[in-house]
N, C-alpha and C positions, 0 to 999 in steps of 0.2 A: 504494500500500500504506500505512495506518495506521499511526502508528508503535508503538501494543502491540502489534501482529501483529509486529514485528521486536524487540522486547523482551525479556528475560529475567530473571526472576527471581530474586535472589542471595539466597538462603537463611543463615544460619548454619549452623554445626557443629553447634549446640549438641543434647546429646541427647535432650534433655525434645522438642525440635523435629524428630527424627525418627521419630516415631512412626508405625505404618502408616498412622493417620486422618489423620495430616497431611501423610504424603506420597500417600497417595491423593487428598486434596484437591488437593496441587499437581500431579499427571499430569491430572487433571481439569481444572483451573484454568489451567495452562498448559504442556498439552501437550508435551512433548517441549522445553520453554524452561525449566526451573529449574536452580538449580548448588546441588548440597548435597550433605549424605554421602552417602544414596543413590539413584545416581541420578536422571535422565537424565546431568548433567555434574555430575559429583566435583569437592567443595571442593576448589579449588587449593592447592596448597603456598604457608604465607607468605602466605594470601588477606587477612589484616589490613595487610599491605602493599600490597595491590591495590584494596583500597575507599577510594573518597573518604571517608564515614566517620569507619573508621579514622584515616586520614593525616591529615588536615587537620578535619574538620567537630567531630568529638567535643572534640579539641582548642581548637579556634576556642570553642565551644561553654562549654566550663569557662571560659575566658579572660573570657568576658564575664560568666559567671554568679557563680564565685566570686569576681573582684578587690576583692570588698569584703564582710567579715564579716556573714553576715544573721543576726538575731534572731529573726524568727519564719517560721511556715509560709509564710504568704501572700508576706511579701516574697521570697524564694527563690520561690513562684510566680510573682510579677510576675516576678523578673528573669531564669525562664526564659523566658517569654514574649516580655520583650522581646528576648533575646540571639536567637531563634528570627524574631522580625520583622526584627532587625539583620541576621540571617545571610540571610535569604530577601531581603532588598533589596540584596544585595551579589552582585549578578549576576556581575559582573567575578571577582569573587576564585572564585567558587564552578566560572564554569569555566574558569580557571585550574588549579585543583586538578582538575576530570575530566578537563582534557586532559592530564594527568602519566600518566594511568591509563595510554596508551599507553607511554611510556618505563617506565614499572614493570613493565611485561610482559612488556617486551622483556628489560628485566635480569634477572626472575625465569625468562624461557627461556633465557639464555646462562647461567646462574646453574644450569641443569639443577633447578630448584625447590628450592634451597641458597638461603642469605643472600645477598641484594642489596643490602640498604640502603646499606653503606658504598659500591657503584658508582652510586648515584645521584649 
């Protein structure tokens, strides 16, 4: 089995992104595998707590782009770019951070979908 065929789609909340065009897109697109507000699998409770993203990546992400005041457009281009080469070559750390997903899951189901963070 390939691995998009075991794959799933994690959608946002957001509501501009539920629209019927775009959730018909994604039952089309993949079948009975997306997580959003509606439908097939309902955004989880605390899902910002549940996305690498979230937790770790957006964060990492600021850390290299802003630690030094840019002046113009382009450089703020460049130094997404580069923080985005830096993250993407940093195998290690990146799954490190997916493999927590499993312990975040675990505390947001003993958590009955209630705050977790402080049990991590």
């Amino acid at each position: 089995m390939d691995k998009r065929s075991r794959m799933y789609f994690q959608h946002d909340g957001a509501p501009p992104h539920s629209s019927s065009g775009v959730t018909n897109f994604l039952n089309y697109r993949f079948p009975g595998q997306w997580i959003g507000r509606y439908d097939p699998h309902h955004w989880p409770a605390r899902s910002p707590d549940l996305s690498p993203l979230d937790y770790c990546v957006w964060g990492w992400m600021k850390e290299l782009v802003y630690n030094v005041k840019l002046a113009t457009r382009d450089a703020l281009l460049g130094r997404i770019l580069d923080a985005t080469d830096h993250i993407r070559n940093n195998q290690l750390k990146l799954l490190r951070a997916t493999r927590t997903v499993h312990n975040r899951v675990a505390a947001c189901v003993a958590a009955g979908g209630g705050i977790f963070e402080n049990q991590l």
